[in-house]
C-alpha positions, -999 to 999 in steps of 0.1 A, spaced: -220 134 520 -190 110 527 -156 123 518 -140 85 518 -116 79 481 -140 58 463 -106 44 448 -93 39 481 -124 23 492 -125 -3 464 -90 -13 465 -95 -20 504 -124 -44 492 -102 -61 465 -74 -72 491 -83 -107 506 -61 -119 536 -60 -155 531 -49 -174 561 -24 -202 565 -34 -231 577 -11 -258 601 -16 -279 567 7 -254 549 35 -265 567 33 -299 560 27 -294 522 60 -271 521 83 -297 536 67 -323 515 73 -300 484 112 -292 496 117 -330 500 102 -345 466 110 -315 443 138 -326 427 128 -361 424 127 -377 389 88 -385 391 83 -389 353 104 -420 353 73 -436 370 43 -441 347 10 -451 364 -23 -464 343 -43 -436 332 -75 -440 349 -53 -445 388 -64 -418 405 -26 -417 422 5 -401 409 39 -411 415 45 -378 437 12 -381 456 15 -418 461 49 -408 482 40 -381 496 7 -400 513 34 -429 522 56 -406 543 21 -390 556 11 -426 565 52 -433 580 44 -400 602 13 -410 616 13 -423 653 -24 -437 648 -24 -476 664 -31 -493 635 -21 -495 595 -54 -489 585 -61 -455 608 -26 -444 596 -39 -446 560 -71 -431 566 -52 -402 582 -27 -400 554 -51 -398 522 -74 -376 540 -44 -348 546 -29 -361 514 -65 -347 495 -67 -317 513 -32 -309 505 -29 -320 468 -63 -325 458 -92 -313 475 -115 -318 445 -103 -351 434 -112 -385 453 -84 -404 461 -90 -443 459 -103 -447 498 -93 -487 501 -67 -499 525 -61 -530 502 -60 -507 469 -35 -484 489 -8 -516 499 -12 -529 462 -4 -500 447 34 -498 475 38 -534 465 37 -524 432 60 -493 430 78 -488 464 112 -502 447 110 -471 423 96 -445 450 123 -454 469 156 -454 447 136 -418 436 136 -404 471 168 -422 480 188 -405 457 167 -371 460 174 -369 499 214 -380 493 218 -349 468 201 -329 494 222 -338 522 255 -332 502 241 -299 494 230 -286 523 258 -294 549 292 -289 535 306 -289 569 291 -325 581 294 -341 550 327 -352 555 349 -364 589 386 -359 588 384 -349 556 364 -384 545 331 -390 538 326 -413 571 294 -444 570 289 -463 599 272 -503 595 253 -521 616 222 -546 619 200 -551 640 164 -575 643 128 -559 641 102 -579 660 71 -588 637 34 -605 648 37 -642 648 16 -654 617 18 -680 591 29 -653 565 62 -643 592 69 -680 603 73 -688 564 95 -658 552 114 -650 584 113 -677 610 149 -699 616 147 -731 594 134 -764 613 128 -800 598 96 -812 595 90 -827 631 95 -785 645 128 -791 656 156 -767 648 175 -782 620 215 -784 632 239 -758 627 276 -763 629 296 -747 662 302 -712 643 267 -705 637 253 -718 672 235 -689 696 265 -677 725 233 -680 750 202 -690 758 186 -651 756 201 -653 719 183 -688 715 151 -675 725 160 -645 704 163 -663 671 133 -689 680 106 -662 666 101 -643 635 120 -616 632 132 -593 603 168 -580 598 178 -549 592 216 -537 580 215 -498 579 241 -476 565 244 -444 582 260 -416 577 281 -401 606 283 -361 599 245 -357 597 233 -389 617 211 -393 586 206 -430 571 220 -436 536 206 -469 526 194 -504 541 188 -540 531 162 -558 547 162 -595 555 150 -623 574 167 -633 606 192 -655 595 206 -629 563 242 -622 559 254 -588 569 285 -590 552 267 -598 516 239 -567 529 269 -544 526 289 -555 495 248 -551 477 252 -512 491 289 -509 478 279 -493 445 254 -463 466 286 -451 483 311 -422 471 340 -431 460 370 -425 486 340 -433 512 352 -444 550 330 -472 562 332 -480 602 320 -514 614 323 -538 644 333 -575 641 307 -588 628 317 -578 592 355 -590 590 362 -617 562 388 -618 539 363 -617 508 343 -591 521 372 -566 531 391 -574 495 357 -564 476 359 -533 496 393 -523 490 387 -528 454 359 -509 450 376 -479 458 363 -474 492 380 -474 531 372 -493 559 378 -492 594 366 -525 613 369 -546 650 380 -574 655 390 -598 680 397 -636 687 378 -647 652 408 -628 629 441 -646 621 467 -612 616 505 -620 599 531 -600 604 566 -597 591 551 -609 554 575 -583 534 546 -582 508 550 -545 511 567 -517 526 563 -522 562 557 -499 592 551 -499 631 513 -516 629 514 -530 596 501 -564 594 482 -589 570 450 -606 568 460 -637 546 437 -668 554 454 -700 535 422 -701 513 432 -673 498 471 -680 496 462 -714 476 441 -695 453 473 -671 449 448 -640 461 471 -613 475 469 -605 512 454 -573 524 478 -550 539 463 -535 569 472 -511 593 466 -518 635 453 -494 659 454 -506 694 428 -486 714 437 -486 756 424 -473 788 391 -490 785 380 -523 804 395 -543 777 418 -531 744 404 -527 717 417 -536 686 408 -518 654 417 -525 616 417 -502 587 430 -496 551 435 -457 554 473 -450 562 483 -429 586 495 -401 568 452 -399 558 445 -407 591 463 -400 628 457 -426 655 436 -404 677 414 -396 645 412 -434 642 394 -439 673 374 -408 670 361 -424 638 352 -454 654 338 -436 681 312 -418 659 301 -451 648 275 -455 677 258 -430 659 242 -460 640 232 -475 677 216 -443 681 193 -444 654 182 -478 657 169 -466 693 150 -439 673 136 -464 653 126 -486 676 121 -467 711 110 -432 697 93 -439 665 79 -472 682 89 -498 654 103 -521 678 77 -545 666 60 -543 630 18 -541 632 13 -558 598 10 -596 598 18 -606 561 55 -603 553 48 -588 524 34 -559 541 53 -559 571 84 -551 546 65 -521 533 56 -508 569 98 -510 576 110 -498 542 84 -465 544 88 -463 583 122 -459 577 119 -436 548 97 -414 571 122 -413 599 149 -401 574 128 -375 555 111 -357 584 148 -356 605 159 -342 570 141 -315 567 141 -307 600 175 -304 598 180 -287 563 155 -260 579 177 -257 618 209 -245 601 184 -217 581 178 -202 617 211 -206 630 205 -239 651 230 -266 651 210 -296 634 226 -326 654 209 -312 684 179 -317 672 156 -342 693 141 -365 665 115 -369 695 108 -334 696 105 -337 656 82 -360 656 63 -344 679 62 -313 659 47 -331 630 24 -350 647 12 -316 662 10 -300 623 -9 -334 614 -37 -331 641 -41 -296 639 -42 -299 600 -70 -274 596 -61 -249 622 -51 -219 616 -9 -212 618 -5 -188 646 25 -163 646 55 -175 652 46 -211 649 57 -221 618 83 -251 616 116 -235 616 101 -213 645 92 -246 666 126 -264 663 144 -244 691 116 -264 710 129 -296 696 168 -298 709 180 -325 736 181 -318 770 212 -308 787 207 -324 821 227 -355 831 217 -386 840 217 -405 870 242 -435 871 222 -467 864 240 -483 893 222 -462 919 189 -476 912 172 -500 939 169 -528 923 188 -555 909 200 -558 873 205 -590 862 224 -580 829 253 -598 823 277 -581 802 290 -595 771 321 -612 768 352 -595 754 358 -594 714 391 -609 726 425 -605 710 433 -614 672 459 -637 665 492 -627 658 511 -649 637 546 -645 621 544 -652 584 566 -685 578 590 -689 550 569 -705 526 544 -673 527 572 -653 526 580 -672 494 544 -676 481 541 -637 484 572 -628 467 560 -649 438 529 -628 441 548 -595 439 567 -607 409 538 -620 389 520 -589 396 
């Protein structure tokens, strides 16, 4: 006669261990990083057999996937997607139905994930959200390499007559050599990224063809930035129009220049100090605009000097903090390298421009929400998040995406790999101690701006100025 509790006995039976898959990983970070999005703001058709969330979720699967081509990706993506979501509902299985429905609705997916990843970000790193006590962006832009195809050589190749020669530009606007000749002579996209400098996180892009306008790429992202925001930038983006709309938004900058800027000093437009100086072209001065007051920081001890603009005075900003500022701006270099070396998008796979756009706007959106996470989930084990390897990331979730229906073993869940995904601390070699020869030839110095002291007639024309004000 067995003595065993039949209460006991029946409650054993009634307790199922269910195990956790690999998958379960990658639902939960999808779930932390579309949760708070505003998804009922997007209406699809009633008989598509996507949703707003799972049509972005399977588009950051499809940005995560390191299969070779876009239609492996996609096939990877919707199968995880259905296992994860919804394992007893077909998802729509055609490559063609898949791009129609991104052309369609990637505008709203991303201002929806855009803004959900920004509040996250403020949220969950008080200490790098701001530098010096500002809220520091770095700009830059850079070209992405796409098939040649009739689609790419009619949105993004450089404009030639009708006989395939390269219609004339004026001396400005001509290539410095013949590398950047060869450069501009194929189709190519262009990419201006703003990044933001505490979490090495991207903010917001515009995307181009090669010969777009970085200057009018950043006054179209003005309104995403806080107000009181710092923006850092090299020479490319000086202008009198450009800084002025700047200024007037609200927002700081902090810019290079060189030998294409015309300074004044000794205006007496305003209460002067050491390094005060003015960026007054005589466009402006017949138009009676104002002159931008400026402050100069002269940065030494380098090859060449390096000369450094900004609207922040220095009683908001020391003159070593100044160049620590524009020191973290190659943060943005940074990221373009992951973009292009480590996340392999040096070149675009898709051969309509159409698509190819798609492929960089979700590629980029993938980058930024698996480093997010990643991130957000380092400082919840004590790990400093800008040592995270965005290498070692990816490789983490390209691990959880083959090994989808494994079992999770202990200790393997994500926060418990990221220790795994930190840079190296070893040094590296100098580059000069290799055996063979280098035939890079450096760039030529930015140069020194003009100084220029202001005559009497501006002196005149910018009293009037004061006076009218």
């Amino acid at each position: 006669m067995s003595h065993q509790d039949p209460s006991r006995s029946q409650q054993g039976r009634s307790q199922v261990v269910v195990a956790e898959f690999q998958a379960d990983q990658l639902k939960q970070s999808l779930e932390r990083l579309l949760g708070e999005g505003d998804w009922g703001a997007i209406r699809f058709r009633d008989d598509c057999t996507w949703g707003p969330r799972q049509l972005a979720a399977t588009a950051l699967l499809w940005a995560w996937s390191d299969e070779l081509t876009l239609g492996d990706r996609f096939f990877a993506a919707r199968r995880l997607a259905q296992f994860l979501f919804a394992p007893q509902q077909e998802f729509a299985s055609s490559v063609q139905a898949f791009m129609k429905l991104l052309l369609r609705w990637t505008v709203l997916l991303v201002g929806v994930l855009q803004v959900t990843f920004r509040r996250q970000m403020q949220r969950a790193f008080p200490t790098l959200w701001r530098v010096h006590g500002l809220v520091l962006f770095g700009i830059d832009g850079s070209r992405v390499d796409v098939p040649r195809s009739k689609s790419h050589e009619a949105a993004h190749a450089p404009v030639r007559d009708g006989k395939g020669r390269k219609l004339k530009r004026n001396r400005r606007q001509k290539p410095r050599t013949a590398i950047h000749s060869r450069k501009a002579s194929v189709p190519q996209m262009w990419l201006t990224l703003l990044f933001h400098v505490g979490t090495g996180l991207p903010w917001s892009w515009r995307i181009g063809p090669t010969g777009s306008s970085e200057r009018e790429h950043w006054l179209a992202m003005l309104d995403e930035l806080p107000s009181n925001a710092l923006i850092t930038a090299d020479a490319g983006f000086v202008g009198y129009d450009c800084l002025r709309a700047v200024v007037n938004s609200g927002r700081h900058f902090l810019v290079r220049v060189g030998s294409n800027v015309r300074l004044l000093y000794k205006l007496g437009f305003s209460r002067e100090v050491v390094g005060t100086v003015y960026l007054w072209p005589d466009r402006a001065a017949r138009r009676s605009q104002p002159p931008l007051v400026l402050r100069l920081v002269v940065a030494t001890g380098g090859k060449y000097p390096v000369y450094l603009l900004t609207s922040v005075g220095e009683e908001e900003l020391s003159r070593g903090q100044v160049l620590d500022v524009y020191r973290r701006r190659w943060g943005v270099e940074l990221f373009f390298r992951h973009l292009k070396q480590t996340y392999q998008r040096r070149k675009l796979r898709s051969t309509n421009a159409a698509h190819a756009r798609l492929e960089l706007e979700w590629s980029l959106l993938g980058l930024w929400s698996m480093a997010l996470d990643a991130q957000v989930q380092a400082t919840r084990v004590q790990l400093d998040p800008t040592q995270l390897s965005l290498a070692g990331v990816w490789r983490t979730y390209r691990r959880l995406m083959r090994d989808y229906r494994h079992p999770l073993a202990r200790q393997q869940s994500l926060p418990h790999q990221l220790p795994q995904a930190v840079r190296d601390t070893y040094e590296r070699a100098n580059k000069s101690s290799r055996n063979y020869p280098r035939k890079k030839r450096p760039d030529p110095p930015a140069g020194s701006p003009e100084f220029l002291l202001a005559t009497k007639s501006q002196i005149h024309r910018a009293r009037y100025l004061t006076t009218a004000a």
